[in-house]
C-alpha positions as CSV (number, residue, x, y, z in Angstrom):
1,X,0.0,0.0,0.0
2,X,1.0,3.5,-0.9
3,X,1.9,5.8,2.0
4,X,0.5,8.9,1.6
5,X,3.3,12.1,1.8
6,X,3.4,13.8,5.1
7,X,1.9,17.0,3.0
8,X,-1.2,15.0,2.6
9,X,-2.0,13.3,5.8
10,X,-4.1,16.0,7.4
11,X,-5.5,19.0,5.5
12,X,-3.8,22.1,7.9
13,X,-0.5,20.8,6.7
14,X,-1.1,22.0,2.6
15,X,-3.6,24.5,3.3
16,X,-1.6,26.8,6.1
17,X,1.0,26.7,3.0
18,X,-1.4,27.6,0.7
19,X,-3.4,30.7,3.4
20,X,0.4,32.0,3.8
21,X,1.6,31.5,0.0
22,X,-1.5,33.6,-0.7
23,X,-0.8,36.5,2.0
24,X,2.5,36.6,0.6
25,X,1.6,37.1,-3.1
26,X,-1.7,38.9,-3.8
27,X,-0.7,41.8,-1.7
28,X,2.6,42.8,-3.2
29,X,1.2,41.9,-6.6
30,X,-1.8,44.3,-6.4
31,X,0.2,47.2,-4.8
32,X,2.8,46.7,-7.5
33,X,0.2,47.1,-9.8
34,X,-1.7,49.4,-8.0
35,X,1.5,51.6,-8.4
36,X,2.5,50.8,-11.9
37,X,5.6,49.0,-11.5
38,X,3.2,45.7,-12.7
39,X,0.7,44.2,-15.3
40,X,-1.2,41.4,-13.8
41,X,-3.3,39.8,-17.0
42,X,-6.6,39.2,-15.6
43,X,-9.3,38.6,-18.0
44,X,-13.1,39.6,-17.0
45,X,-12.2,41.2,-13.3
46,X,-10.2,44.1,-12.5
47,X,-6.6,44.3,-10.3
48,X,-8.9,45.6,-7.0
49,X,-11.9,43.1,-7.5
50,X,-9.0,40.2,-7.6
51,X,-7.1,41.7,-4.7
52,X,-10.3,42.3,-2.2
53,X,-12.0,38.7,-3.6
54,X,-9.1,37.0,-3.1
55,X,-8.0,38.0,0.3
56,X,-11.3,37.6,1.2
57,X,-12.3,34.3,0.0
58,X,-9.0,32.7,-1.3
59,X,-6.8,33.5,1.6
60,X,-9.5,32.8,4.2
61,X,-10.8,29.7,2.5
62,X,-7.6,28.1,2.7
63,X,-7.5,29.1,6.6
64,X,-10.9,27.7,6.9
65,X,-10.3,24.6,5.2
66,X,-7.1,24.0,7.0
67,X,-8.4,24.5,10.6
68,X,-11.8,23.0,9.9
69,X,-11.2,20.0,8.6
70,X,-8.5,19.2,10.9
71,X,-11.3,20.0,14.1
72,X,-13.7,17.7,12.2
73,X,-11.8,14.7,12.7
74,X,-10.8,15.2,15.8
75,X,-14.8,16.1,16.8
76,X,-15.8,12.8,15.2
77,X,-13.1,10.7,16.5
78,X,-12.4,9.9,12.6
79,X,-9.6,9.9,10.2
80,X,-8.7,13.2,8.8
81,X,-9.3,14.0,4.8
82,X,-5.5,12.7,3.4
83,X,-4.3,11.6,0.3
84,X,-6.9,11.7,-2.7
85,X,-9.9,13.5,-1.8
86,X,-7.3,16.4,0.1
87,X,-5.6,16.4,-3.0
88,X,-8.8,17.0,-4.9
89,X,-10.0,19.8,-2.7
90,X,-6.4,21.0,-3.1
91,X,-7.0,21.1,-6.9
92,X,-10.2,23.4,-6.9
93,X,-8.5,25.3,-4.7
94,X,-5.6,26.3,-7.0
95,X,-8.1,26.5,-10.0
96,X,-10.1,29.2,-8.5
97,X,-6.6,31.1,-8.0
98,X,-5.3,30.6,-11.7
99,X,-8.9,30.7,-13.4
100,X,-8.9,34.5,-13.5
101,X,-5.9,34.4,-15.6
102,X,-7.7,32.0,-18.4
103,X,-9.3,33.0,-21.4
104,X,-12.6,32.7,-19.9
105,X,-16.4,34.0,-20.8
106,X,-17.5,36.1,-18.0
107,X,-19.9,32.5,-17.2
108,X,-17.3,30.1,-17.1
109,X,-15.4,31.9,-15.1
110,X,-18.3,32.4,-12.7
111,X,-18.4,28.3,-12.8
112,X,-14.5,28.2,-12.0
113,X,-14.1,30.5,-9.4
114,X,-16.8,29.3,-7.5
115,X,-15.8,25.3,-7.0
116,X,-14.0,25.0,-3.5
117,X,-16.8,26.4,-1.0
118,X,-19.7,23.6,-1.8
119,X,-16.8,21.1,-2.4
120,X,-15.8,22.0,1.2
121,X,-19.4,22.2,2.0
122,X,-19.9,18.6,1.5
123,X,-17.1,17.0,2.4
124,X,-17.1,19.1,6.1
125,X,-20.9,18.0,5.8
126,X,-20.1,13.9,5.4
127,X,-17.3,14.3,8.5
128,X,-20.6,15.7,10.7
129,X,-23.8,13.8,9.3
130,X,-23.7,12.2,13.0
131,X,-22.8,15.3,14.9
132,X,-25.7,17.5,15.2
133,X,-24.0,19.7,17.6
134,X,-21.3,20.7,14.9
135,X,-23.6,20.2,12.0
136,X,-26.2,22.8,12.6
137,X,-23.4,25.3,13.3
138,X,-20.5,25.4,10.9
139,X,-22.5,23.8,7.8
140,X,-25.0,27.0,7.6
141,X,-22.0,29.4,8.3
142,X,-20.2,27.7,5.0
143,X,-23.6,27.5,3.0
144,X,-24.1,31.7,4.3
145,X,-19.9,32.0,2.8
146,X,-20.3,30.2,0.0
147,X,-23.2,32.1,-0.9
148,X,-21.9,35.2,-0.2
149,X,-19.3,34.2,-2.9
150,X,-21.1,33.7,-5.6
151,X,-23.5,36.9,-4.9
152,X,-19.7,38.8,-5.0
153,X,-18.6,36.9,-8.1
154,X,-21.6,37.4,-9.8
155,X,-22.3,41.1,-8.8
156,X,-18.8,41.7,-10.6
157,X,-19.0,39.4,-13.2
158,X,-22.7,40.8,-14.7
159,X,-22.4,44.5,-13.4
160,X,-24.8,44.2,-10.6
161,X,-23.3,46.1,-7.7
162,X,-26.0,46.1,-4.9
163,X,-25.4,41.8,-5.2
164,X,-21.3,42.4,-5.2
165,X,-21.0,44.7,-1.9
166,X,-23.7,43.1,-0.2
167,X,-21.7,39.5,-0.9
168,X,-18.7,41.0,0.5
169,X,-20.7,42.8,3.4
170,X,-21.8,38.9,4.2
171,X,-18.3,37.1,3.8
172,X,-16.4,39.4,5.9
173,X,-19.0,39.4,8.5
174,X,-19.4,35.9,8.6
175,X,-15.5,35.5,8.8
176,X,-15.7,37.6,11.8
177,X,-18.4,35.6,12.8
178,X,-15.9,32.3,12.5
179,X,-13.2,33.7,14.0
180,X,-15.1,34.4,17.1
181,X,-16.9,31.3,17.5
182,X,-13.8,29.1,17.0
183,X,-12.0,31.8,19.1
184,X,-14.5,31.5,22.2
185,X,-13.6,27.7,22.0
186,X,-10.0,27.0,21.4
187,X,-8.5,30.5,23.8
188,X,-9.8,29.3,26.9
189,X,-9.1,25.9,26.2
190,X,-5.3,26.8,24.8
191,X,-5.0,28.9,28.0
192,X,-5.7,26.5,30.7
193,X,-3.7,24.3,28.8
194,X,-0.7,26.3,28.5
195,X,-0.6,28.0,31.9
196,X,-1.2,26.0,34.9
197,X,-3.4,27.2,37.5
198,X,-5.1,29.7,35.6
199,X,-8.7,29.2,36.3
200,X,-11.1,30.5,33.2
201,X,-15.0,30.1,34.7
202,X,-17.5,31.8,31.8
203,X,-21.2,32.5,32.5
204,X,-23.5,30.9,30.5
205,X,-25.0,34.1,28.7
206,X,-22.1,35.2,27.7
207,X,-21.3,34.0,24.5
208,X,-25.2,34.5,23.3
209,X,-25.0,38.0,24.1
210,X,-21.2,38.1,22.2
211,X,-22.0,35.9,19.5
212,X,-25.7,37.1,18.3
213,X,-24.9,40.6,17.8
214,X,-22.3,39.3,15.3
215,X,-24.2,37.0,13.9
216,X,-26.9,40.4,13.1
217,X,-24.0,41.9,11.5
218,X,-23.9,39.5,8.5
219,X,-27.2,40.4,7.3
220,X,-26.5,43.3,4.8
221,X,-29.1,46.0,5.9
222,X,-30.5,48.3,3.3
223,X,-29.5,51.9,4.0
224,X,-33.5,52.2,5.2
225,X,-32.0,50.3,8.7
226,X,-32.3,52.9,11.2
227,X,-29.1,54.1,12.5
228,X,-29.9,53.7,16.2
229,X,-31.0,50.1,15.8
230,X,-27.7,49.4,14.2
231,X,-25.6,51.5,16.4
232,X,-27.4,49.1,19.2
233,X,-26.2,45.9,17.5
234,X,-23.1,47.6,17.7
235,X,-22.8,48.7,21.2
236,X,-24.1,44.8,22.3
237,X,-20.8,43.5,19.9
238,X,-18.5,45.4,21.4
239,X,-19.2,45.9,25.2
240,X,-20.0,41.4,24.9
241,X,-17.1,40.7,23.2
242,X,-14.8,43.0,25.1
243,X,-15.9,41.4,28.3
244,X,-15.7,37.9,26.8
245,X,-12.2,38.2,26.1
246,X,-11.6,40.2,29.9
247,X,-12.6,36.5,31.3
248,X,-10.3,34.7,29.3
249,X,-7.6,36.6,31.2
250,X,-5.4,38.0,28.6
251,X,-2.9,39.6,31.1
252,X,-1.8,35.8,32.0
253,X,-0.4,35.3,28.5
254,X,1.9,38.2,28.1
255,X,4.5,36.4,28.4
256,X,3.1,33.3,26.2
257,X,3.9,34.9,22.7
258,X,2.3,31.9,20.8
259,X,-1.0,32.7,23.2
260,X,-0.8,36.2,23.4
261,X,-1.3,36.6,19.7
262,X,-4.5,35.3,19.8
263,X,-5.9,38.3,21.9
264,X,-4.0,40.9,20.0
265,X,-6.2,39.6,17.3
266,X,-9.2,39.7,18.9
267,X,-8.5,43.0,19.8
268,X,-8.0,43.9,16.6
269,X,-11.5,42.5,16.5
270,X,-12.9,44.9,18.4
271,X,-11.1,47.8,17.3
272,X,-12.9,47.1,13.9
273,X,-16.5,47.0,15.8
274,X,-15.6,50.2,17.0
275,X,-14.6,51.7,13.9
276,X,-17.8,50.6,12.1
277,X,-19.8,51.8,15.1
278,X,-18.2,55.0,14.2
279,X,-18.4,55.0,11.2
280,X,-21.9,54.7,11.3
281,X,-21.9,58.8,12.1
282,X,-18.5,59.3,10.6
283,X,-17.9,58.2,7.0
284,X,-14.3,59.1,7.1
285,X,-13.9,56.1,9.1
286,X,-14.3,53.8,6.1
287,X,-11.7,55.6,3.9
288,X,-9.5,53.7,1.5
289,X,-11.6,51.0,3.6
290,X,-9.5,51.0,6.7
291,X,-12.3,49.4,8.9
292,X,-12.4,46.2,6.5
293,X,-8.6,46.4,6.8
294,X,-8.5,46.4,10.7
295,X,-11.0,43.4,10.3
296,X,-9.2,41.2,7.4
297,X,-5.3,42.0,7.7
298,X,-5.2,42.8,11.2
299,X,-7.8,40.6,13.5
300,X,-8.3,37.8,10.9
301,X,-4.1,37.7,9.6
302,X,-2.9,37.9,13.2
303,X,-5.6,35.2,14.8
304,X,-4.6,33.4,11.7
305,X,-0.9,33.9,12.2
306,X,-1.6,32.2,16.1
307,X,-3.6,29.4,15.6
308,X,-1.1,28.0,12.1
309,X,1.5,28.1,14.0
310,X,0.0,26.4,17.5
311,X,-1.8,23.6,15.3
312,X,1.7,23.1,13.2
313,X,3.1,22.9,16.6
314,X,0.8,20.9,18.5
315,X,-0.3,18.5,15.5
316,X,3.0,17.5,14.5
317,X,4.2,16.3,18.2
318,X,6.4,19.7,18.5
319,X,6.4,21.8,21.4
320,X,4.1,24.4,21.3
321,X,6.2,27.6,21.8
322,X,6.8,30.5,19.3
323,X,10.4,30.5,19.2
324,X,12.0,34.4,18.1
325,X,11.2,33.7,14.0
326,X,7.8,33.1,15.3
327,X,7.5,35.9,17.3
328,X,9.1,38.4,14.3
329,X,6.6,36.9,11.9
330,X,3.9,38.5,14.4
331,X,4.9,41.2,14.7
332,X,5.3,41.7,11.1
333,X,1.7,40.8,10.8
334,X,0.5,43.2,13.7
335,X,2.7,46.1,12.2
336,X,1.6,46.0,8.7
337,X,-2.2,45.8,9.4
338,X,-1.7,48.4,11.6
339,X,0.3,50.7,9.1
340,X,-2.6,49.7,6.8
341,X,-5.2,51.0,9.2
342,X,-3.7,54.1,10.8
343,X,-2.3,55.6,7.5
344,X,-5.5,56.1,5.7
345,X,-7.4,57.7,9.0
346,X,-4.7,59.6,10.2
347,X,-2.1,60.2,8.2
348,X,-4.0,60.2,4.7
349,X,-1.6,62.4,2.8
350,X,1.0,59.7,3.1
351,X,-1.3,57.1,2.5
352,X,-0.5,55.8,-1.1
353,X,3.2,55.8,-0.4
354,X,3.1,54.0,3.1
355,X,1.2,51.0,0.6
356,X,4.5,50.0,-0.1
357,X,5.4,49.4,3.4
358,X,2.3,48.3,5.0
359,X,1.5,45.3,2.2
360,X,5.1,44.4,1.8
361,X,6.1,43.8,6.1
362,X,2.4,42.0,6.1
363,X,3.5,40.0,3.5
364,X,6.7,39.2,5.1
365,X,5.2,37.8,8.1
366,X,3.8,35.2,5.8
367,X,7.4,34.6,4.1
368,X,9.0,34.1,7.5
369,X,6.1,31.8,8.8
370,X,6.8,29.8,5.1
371,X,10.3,29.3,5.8
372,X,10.2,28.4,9.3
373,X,7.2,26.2,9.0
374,X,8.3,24.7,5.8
375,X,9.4,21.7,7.4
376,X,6.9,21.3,10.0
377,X,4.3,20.7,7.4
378,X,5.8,19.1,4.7
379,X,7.4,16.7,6.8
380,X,6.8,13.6,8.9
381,X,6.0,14.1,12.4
382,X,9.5,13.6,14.8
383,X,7.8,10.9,16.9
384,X,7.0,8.6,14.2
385,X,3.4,9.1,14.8
């Protein structure tokens, strides 16, 4: 019998390649052409649709698919996805990321760049058909993304822009909605773990009153919504989720690099509640779309950035500590979004230069967590296992 390559076995091993290959890549490609110094030969789509859809749904499906998958099998008690059918998912994957640069019709294109969601879809579905509790959550959350991709897609694709924004309103929402679901699990859970005696005792309301605000978030509300009734989604979001993440104790892992990044994402989190909260009276705080920025490159890159490199850790028998490589990719990660953010809002007349820097150290922190996890994921585990 064949024995399947290490790369294979599990799907966060090819996937956290792919989400940081990705974050490497798309940014310094569109800001290249952004600033001339490039041609990218898209057919159909222009530079900033490919950068914004891409980051979105390209660099976050391969996050999703990586963690997801991995948390199936160990929810189920079931061997991971390996060898052909990872392979496959692999496949439509890296044909979504190449099909925009085929000589496609404006509907085969649609077709192309719109296989991996429902592929992921079912296969997550088949890992939970037993599993109600996992079932009911995560497969309506990918059905809602997968959804929201095609209604982006499509928007661009046929000139419909109402269906476009309000598909990317719905994906980044949901994202955020992800990240704080699967954060409310694994952060309290990593943090007991991690640091012994630290005691972590949550109510029982208080991921409802966290996690349902968000969840209203991700409907795309006509501009007819009252203000106040948003603003009071808002307010609910910010003050539950601040105090969510008070419980889990942040100050405890300070010195835990590899835990603390975790909350300097969710942080980030926050900060881009509060930025759409004020930008619901404020419009200058969605310039050059900072608040989408503080959501996407900073809170979902550096949560990203913290669980890859714990689950490359932890699921390949290493010890789970972020070593100083580690440590500089985060803050490289942490810095750029930043940059990114606080440019635009603050500093605008120094906003298209600063580009340069902000995608290019963001970027890096991808490179560095490439070459140092290189190894980790490609190859077999050190105990034989």
């Amino acid at each position: 019998m064949k024995k399947t390559l290490p790369i294979l076995s599990i799907s966060f091993r090819p996937f956290f390649i792919l989400a940081a290959l990705i974050a490497v890549v798309n940014p310094v490609a569109w800001i290249l052409n952004y600033q001339g110094h490039l041609s990218l030969p898209l057919t159909n789509v222009s530079p900033m649709f490919w950068h914004g859809h891409e980051m979105i749904f390209g660099f976050s499906g391969a996050l999703i698919a990586g963690f997801i998958l991995t948390a199936s099998a160990n929810w189920t008690s079931s061997s991971p996805y390996s060898g052909g059918p990872l392979l496959f998912l692999i496949s439509l994957w890296l044909l979504e990321r190449i099909s925009y640069f085929l000589p496609l019709n404006e509907s085969m294109l649609f077709f192309t760049m719109n296989l991996f969601f429902p592929t992921l879809t079912i296969m997550l579905l088949i890992k939970l058909l037993n599993f109600p509790k996992q079932k009911y959550v995560f497969i309506p959350i990918l059905m809602i993304l997968t959804i929201a991709k095609f209604s982006h897609s499509w928007g661009n694709l046929f000139s419909h822009d109402l269906i476009e924004v309000s598909g990317r309103h719905t994906a980044t929402s949901i994202i955020r909605l992800i990240v704080l679901l699967i954060a409310g699990r694994v952060t309290p859970f990593f943090t007991r773990k991690k640091i012994e005696g630290v005691e972590i005792t949550l109510p029982a309301w208080i991921n409802p009153v966290s996690l349902i605000p968000i969840a209203l978030l991700v409907v795309p509300w006509p501009e007819s919504t009252p203000r106040t009734f948003l603003a009071l989604v808002y307010l609910v979001a910010i003050l539950g989720n601040i105090t969510r993440q008070l419980m889990w104790k942040p100050h405890k892992t300070i010195k835990v690099p590899i835990l603390f990044i975790l909350h300097i994402g969710i942080a980030l989190i926050n900060l881009s509640l509060i930025q759409e909260f004020v930008g619901l009276f404020n419009e200058n705080m969605y310039f050059a779309k900072a608040n989408l920025h503080m959501l996407m490159t900073g809170g979902l890159g550096t949560v990203a950035m913290g669980i890859m490199s714990r689950v490359s850790l932890g699921h390949t028998g290493r010890v789970i500590e972020a070593d100083k490589t580690v440590v500089l990719a985060y803050f490289c990660v942490i810095f750029g979004a930043l940059l990114r953010v606080v440019t635009p809002l603050f500093f605008p007349d120094s906003y298209i230069e600063s580009l340069y820097f902000s995608s290019s150290i963001w970027a890096l922190g991808f490179l560095i967590f490439i070459i140092r996890f290189w190894g980790v994921l490609t190859g077999p585990r050190p105990d034989g296992k």
